[in-house]
TORKOL-4160 file (C-alpha; in steps of 0.2 Angstrom, whole numbers, padded with zeros to 4 digits, m for minus):
360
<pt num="1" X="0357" Y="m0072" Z="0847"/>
<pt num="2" X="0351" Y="m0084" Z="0858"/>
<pt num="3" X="0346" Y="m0103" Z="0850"/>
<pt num="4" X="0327" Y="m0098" Z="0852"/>
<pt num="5" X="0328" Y="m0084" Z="0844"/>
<pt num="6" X="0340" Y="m0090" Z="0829"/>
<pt num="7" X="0327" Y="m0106" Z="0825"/>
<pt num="8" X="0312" Y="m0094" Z="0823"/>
<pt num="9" X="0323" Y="m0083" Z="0812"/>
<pt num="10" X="0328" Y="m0098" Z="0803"/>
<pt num="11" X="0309" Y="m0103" Z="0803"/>
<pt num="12" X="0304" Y="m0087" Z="0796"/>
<pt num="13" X="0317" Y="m0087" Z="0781"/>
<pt num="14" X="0314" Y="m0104" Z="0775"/>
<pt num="15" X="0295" Y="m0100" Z="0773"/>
<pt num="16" X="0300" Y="m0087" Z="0762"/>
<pt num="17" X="0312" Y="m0095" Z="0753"/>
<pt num="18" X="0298" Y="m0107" Z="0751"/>
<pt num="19" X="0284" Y="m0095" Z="0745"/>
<pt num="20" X="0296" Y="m0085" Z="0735"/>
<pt num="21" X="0294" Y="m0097" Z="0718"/>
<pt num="22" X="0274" Y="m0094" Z="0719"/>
<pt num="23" X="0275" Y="m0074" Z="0720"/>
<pt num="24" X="0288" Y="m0076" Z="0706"/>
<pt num="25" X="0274" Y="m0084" Z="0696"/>
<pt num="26" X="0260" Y="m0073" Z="0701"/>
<pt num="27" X="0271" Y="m0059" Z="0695"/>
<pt num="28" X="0277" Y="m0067" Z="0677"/>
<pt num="29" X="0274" Y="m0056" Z="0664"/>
<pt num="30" X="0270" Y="m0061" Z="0645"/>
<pt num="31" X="0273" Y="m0053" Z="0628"/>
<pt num="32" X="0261" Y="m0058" Z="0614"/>
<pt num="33" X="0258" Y="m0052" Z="0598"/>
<pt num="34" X="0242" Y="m0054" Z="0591"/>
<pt num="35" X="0238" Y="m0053" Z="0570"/>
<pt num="36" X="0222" Y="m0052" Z="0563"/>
<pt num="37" X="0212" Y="m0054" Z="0545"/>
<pt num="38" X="0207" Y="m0037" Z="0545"/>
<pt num="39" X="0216" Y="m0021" Z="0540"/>
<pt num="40" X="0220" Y="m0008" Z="0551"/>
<pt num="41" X="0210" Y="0005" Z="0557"/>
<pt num="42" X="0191" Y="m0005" Z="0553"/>
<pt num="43" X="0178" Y="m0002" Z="0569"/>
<pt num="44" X="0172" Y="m0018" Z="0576"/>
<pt num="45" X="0187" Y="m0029" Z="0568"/>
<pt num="46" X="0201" Y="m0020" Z="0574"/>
<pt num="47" X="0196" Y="m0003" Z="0582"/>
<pt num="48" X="0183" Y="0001" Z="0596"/>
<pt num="49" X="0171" Y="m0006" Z="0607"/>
<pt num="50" X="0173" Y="m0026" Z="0607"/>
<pt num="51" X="0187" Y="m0025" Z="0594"/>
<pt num="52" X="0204" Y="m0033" Z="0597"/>
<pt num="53" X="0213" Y="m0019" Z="0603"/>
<pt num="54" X="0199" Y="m0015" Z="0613"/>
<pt num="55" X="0202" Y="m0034" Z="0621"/>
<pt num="56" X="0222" Y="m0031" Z="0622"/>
<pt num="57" X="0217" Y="m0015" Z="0633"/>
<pt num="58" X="0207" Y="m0024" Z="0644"/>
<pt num="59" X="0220" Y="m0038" Z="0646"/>
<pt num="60" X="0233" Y="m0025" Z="0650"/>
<pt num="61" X="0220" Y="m0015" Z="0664"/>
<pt num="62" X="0215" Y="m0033" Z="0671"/>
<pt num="63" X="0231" Y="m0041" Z="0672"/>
<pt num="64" X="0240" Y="m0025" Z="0677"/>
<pt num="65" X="0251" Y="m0024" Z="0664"/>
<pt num="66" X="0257" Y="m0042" Z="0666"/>
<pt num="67" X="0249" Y="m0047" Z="0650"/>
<pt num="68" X="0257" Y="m0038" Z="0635"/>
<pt num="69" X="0249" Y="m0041" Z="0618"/>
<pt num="70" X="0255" Y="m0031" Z="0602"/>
<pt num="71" X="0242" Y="m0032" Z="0588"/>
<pt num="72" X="0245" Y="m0030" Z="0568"/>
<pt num="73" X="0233" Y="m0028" Z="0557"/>
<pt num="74" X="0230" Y="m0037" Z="0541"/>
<pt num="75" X="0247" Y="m0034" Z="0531"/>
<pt num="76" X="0257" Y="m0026" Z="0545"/>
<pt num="77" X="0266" Y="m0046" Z="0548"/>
<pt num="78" X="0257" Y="m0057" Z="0538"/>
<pt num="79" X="0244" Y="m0058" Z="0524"/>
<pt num="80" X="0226" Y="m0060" Z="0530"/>
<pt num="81" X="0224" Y="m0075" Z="0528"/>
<pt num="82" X="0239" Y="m0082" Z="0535"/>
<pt num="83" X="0238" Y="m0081" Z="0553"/>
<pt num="84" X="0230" Y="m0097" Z="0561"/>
<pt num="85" X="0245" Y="m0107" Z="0550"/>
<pt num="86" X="0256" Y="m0095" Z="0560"/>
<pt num="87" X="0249" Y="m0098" Z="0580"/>
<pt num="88" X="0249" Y="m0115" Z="0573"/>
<pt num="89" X="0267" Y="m0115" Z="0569"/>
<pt num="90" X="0271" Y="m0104" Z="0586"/>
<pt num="91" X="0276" Y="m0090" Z="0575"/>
<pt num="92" X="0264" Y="m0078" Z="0583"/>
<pt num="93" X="0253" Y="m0083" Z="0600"/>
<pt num="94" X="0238" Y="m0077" Z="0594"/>
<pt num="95" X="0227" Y="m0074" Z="0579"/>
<pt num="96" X="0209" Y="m0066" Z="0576"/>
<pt num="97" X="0197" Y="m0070" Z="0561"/>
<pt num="98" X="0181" Y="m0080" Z="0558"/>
<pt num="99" X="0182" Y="m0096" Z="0559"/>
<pt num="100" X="0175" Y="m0100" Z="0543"/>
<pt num="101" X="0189" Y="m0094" Z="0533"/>
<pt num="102" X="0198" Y="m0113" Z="0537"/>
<pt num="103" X="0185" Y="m0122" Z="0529"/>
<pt num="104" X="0198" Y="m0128" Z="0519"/>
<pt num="105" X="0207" Y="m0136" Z="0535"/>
<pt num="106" X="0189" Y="m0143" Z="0540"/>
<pt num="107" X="0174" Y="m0141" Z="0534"/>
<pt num="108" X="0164" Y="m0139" Z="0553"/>
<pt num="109" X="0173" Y="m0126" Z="0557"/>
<pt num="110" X="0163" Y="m0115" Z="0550"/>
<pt num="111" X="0148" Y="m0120" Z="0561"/>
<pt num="112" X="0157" Y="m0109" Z="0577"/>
<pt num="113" X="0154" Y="m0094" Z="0566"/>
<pt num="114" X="0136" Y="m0097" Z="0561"/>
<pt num="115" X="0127" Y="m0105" Z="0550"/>
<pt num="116" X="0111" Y="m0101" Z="0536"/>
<pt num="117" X="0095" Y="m0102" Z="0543"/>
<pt num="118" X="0103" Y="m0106" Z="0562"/>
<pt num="119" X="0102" Y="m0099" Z="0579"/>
<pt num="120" X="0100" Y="m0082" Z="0582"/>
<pt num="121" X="0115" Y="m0072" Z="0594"/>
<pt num="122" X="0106" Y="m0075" Z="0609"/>
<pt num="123" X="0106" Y="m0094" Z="0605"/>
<pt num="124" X="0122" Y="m0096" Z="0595"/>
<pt num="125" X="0132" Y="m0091" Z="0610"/>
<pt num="126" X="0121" Y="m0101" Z="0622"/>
<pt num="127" X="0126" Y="m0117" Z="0613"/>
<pt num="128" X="0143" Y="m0111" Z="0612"/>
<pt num="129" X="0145" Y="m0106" Z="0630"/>
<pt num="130" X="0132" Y="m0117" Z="0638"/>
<pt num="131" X="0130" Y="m0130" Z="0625"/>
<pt num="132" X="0145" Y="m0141" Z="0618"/>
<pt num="133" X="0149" Y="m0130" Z="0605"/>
<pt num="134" X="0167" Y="m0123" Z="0614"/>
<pt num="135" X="0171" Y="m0140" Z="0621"/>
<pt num="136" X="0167" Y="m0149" Z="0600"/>
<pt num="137" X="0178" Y="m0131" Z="0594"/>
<pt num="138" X="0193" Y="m0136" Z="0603"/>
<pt num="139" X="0192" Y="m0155" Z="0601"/>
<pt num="140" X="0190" Y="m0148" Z="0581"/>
<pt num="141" X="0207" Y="m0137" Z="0582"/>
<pt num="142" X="0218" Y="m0150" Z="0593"/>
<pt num="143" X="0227" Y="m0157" Z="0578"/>
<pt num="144" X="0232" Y="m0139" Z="0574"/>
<pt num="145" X="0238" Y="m0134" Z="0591"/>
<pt num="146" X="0228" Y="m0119" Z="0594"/>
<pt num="147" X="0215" Y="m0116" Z="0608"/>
<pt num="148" X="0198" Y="m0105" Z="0602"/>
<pt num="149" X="0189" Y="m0092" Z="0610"/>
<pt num="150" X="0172" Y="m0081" Z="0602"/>
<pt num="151" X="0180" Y="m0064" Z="0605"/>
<pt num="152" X="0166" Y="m0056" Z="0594"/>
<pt num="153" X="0148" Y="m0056" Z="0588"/>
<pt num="154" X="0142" Y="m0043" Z="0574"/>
<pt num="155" X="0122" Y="m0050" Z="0575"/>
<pt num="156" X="0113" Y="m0052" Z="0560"/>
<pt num="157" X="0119" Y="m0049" Z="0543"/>
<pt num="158" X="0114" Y="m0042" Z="0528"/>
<pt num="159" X="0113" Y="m0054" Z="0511"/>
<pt num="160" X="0124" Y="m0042" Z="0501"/>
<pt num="161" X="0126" Y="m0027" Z="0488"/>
<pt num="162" X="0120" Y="m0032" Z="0471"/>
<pt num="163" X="0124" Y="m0025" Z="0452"/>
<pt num="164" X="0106" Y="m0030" Z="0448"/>
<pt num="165" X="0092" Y="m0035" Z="0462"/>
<pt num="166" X="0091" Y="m0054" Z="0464"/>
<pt num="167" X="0070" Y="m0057" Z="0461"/>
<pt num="168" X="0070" Y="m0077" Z="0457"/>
<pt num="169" X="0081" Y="m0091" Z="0459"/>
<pt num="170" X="0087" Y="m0091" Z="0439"/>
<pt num="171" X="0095" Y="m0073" Z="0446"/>
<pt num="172" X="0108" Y="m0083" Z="0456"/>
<pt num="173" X="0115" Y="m0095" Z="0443"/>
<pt num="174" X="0132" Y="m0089" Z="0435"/>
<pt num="175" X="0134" Y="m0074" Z="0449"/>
<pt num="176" X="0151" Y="m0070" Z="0454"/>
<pt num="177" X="0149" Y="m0066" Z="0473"/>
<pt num="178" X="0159" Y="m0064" Z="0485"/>
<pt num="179" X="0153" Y="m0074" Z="0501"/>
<pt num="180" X="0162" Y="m0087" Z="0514"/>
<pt num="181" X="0156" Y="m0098" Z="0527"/>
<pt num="182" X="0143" Y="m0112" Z="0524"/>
<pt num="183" X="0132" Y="m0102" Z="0514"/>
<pt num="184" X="0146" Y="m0099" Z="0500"/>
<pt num="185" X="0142" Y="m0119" Z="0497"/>
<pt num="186" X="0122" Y="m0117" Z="0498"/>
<pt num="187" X="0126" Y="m0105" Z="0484"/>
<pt num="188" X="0136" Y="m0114" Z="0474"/>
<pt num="189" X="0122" Y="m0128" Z="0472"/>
<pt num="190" X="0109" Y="m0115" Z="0465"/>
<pt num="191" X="0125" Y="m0110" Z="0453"/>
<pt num="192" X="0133" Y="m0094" Z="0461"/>
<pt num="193" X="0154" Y="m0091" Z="0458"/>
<pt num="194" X="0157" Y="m0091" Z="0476"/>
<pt num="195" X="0173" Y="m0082" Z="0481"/>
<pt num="196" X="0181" Y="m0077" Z="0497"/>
<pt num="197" X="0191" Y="m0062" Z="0499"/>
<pt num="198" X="0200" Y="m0051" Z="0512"/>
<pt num="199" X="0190" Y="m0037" Z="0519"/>
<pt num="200" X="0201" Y="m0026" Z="0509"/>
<pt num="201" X="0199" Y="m0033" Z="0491"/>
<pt num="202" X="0179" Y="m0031" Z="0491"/>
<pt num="203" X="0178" Y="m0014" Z="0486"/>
<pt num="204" X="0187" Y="m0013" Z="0473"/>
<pt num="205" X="0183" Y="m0030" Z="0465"/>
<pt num="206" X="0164" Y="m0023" Z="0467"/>
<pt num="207" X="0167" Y="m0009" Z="0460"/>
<pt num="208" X="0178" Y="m0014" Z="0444"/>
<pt num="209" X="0164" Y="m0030" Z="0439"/>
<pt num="210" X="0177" Y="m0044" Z="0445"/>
<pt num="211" X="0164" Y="m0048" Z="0456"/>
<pt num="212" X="0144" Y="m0046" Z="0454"/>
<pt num="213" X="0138" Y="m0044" Z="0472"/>
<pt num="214" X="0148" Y="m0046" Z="0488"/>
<pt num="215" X="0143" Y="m0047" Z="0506"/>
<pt num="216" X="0152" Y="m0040" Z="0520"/>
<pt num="217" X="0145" Y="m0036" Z="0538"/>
<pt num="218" X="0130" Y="m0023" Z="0539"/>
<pt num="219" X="0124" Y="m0004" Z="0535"/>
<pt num="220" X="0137" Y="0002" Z="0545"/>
<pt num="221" X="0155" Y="m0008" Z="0541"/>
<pt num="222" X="0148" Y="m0008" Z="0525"/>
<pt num="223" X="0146" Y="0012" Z="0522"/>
<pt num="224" X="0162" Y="0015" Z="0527"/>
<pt num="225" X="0171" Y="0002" Z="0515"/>
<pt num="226" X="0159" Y="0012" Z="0502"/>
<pt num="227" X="0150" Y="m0003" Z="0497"/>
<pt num="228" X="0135" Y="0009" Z="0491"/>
<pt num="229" X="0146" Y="0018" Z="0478"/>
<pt num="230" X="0152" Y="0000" Z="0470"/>
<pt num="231" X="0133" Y="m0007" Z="0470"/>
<pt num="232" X="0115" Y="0000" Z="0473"/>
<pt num="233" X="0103" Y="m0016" Z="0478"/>
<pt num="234" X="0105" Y="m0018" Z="0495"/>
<pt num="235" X="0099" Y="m0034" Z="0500"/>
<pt num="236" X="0093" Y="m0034" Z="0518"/>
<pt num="237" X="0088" Y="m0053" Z="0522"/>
<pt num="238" X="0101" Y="m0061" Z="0533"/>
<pt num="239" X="0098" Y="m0078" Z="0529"/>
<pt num="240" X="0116" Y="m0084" Z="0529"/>
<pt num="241" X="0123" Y="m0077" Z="0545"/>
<pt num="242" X="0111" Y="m0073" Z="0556"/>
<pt num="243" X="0126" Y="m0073" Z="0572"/>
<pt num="244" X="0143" Y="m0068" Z="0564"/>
<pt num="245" X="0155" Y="m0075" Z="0579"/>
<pt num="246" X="0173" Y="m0068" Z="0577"/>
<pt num="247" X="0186" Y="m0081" Z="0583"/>
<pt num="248" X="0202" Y="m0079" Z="0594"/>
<pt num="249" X="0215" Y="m0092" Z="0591"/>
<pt num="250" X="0231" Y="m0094" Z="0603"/>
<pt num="251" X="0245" Y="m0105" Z="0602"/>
<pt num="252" X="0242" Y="m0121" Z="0613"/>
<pt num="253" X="0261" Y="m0118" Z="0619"/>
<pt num="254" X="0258" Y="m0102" Z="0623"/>
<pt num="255" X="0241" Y="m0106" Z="0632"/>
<pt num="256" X="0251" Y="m0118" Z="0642"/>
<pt num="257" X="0262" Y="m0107" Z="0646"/>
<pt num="258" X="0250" Y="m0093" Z="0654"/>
<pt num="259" X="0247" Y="m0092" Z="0674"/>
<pt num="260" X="0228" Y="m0098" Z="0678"/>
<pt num="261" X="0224" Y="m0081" Z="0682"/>
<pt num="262" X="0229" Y="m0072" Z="0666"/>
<pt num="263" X="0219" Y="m0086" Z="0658"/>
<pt num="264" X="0204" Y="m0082" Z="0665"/>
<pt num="265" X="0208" Y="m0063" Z="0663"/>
<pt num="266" X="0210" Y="m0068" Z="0644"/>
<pt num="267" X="0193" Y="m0078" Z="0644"/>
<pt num="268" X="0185" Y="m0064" Z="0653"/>
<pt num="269" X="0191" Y="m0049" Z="0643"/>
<pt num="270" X="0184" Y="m0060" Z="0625"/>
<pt num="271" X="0168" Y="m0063" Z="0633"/>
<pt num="272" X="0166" Y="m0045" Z="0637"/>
<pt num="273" X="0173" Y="m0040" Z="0618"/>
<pt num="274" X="0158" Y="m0051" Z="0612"/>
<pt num="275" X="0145" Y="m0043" Z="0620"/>
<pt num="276" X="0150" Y="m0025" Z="0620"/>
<pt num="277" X="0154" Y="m0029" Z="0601"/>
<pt num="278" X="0137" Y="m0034" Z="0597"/>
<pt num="279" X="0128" Y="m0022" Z="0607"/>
<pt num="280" X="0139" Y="m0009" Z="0598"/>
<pt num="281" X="0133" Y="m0014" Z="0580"/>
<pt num="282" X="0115" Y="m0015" Z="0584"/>
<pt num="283" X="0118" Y="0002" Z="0590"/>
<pt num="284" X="0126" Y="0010" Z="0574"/>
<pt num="285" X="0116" Y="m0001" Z="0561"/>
<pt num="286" X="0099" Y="0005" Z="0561"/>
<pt num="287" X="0106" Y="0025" Z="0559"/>
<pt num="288" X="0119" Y="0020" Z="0543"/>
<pt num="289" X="0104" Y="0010" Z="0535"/>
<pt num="290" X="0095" Y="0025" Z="0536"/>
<pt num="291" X="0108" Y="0035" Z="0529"/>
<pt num="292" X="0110" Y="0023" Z="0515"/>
<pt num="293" X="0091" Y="0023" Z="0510"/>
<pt num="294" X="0089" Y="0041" Z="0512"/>
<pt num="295" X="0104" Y="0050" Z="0504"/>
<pt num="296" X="0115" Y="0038" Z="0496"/>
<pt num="297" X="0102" Y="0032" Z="0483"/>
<pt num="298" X="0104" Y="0013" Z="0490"/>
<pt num="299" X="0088" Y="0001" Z="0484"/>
<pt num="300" X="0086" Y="m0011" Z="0503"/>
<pt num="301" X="0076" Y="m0027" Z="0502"/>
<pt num="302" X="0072" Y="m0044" Z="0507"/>
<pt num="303" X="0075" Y="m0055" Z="0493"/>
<pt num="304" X="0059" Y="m0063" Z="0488"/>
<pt num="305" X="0051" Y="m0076" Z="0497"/>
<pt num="306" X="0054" Y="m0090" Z="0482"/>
<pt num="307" X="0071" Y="m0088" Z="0484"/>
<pt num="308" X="0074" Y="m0089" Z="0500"/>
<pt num="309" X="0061" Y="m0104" Z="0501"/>
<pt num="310" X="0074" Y="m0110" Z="0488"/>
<pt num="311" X="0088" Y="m0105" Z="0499"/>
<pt num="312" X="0083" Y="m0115" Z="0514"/>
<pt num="313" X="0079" Y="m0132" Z="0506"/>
<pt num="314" X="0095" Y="m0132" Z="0498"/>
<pt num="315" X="0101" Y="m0127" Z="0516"/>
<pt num="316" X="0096" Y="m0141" Z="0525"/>
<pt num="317" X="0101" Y="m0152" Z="0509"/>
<pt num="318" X="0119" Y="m0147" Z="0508"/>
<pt num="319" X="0122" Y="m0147" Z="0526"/>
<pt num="320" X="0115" Y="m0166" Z="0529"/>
<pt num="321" X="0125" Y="m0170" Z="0513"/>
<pt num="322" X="0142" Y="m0163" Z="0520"/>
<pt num="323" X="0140" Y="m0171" Z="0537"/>
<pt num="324" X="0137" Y="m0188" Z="0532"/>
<pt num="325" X="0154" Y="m0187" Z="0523"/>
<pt num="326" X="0165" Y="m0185" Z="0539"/>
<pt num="327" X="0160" Y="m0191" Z="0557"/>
<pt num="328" X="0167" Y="m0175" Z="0565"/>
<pt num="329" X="0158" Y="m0165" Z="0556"/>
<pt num="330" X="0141" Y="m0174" Z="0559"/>
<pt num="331" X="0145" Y="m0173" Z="0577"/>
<pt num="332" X="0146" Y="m0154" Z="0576"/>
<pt num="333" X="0132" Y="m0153" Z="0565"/>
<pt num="334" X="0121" Y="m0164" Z="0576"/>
<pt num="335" X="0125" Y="m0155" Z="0590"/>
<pt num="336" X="0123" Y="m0137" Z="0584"/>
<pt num="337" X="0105" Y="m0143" Z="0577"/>
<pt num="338" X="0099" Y="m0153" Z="0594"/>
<pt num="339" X="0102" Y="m0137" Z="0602"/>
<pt num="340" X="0095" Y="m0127" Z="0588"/>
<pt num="341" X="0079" Y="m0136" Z="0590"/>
<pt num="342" X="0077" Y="m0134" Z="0610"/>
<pt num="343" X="0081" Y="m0117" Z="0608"/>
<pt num="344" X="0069" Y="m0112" Z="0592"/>
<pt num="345" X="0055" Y="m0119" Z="0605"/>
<pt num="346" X="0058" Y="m0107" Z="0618"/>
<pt num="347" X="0062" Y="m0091" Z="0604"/>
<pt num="348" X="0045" Y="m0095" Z="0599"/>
<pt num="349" X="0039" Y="m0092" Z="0614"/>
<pt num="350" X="0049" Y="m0079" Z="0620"/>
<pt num="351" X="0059" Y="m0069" Z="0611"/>
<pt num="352" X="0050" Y="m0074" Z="0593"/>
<pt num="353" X="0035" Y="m0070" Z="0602"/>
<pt num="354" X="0038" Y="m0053" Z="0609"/>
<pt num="355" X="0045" Y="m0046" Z="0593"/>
<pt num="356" X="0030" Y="m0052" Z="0582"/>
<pt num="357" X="0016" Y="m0050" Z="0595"/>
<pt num="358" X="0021" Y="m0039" Z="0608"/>
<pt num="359" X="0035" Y="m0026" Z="0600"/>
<pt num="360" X="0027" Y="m0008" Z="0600"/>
């Protein structure tokens, strides 16, 4: 080999030596495992469109296998409730739930799942996406180490399943109900037992008078847990979560960790979950509402107007009350409502408009 030709082969070795760290890491594969609040088998929570598995398949197709994440139901690892204390320990790299289930870690996390008379879907995930609402969630979850995503959206819900139907506000006071989020303490001041429980533990606790009325999701999640064979007063007025945003939490190590591009194939995939997930439940509501009405011999309703006047002054009262206590809180609270009130001015006008002017 003559020196010319021995340089450029030289040459054209090093570069690859070089380049070969970067195809490495474009290459990395990564293992997850993902737990979840909700038991196995449950449409929308675990199963079909915009579920988790539903994301965990569309990370595997979009990454090309290079992101693997193994999912486990409510139980399967850990109890319910137990899994943003786990991604927060790095037991496991990622959890999905609603984020209003911490509460008890702080009180304005349950503003990124909705909140009583708030913002519809639409501009829920605006403020979320396009307001400050992911950038205050994270700032919110830093001490915890775990990064949030939305990964779902069930629309509006339904107020609950009722013993006996709710026709003024005296019907509230001593009512053991299951209910999370903010509106369990809007409850709570007109007198309601407020409970939260696993998904699982509704039925029978419904059913066996633990618990008076409970509220779930809507017609269809709530007919297949057999809600309408526990209760009969199906009350239809979604006053308290009128966006249900599902969360994803991951390990902020394990976050770290990840290749830019399987990040944005993770942020992609959750943002597709929430929408095919919410067009999904609007889909399949309407017909299992039906179903209930017509041959399950359920009662649905609005509550009445006094109690949901009542509802929303005691709303607004609770809200203000709780985020003058903490300064975090307040900033969420002010942000989520600035935005609220930009928004309820074009929904008047539009959306608002259309479904009680212009809607066939």
């Amino acid at each position: 080999m003559n020196r010319r030709k021995f340089l450029t082969a030289a040459a054209v070795s090093s570069t690859a030596a070089l380049a070969a760290p970067t195809v490495v890491q474009a290459q990395q594969r990564v293992s997850w495992r993902m737990t979840n609040a909700y038991g196995p088998g449950a449409p929308f929570y675990t199963t079909g469109p915009g579920s988790p598995t539903d994301f965990i398949h569309k990370v595997d197709k979009m990454s090309g296998g290079r992101l693997k994440i193994q999912h486990f139901a409510a139980g399967e690892l850990i109890p319910a409730f137990e899994g943003f204390d786990a991604v927060s320990a790095g037991t496991v790299e990622t959890n999905v739930a609603n984020s209003y289930f911490w509460s008890g870690k702080t009180f304005a996390a349950q503003y990124f799942t909705t909140v009583p008379f708030g913002m519809s879907f639409l501009g829920h995930m605006a403020w979320l996406y396009h307001g400050d609402g992911l950038k205050l969630w994270a700032e919110i979850y830093e001490p915890f180490d775990v990064v949030p995503l939305p990964i779902n959206n069930t629309g509006v819900q339904m107020t609950g399943w009722f013993r006996k139907p709710v026709e003024s506000v005296n019907d509230l006071k001593g009512l053991r109900m299951r209910i999370p989020g903010l509106a369990s303490k809007v409850y709570g001041q007109l007198g309601v037992d407020a409970r939260v429980l696993p998904g699982g533990e509704i039925f029978p606790a419904l059913e066996r008078g633990v618990i008076d009325a409970a509220e779930f999701v809507g017609p269809y999640l709530d007919r297949r847990m057999g809600l309408q064979n526990a209760a009969k007063f199906y009350h239809t007025t979604g006053w308290h979560e009128p966006a249900t945003t599902g969360e994803m939490v991951i390990s902020k190590a394990a976050w770290a960790k990840l290749p830019d591009d399987l990040k944005e194939i993770v942020k992609v995939a959750a943002q597709a979950c929430v929408v095919e997930s919410v067009t999904w439940s609007e889909a399949a509501n309407g017909e299992a509402l039906e179903d209930l009405v017509k041959n399950k011999g359920v009662t649905a309703k609005p509550y009445p107007k006094e109690v949901i006047d009542r509802l929303r002054e005691v709303t607004r009262d609770t809200l203000q009350s709780e985020a003058n206590k903490n300064p975090l809180v307040k900033k969420v609270h002010d942000s989520y409502m600035a935005f609220k009130a930009k928004h309820d001015r074009w929904a008047d006008i539009s959306e608002g408009a259309w479904n009680s002017s212009i809607r066939g």
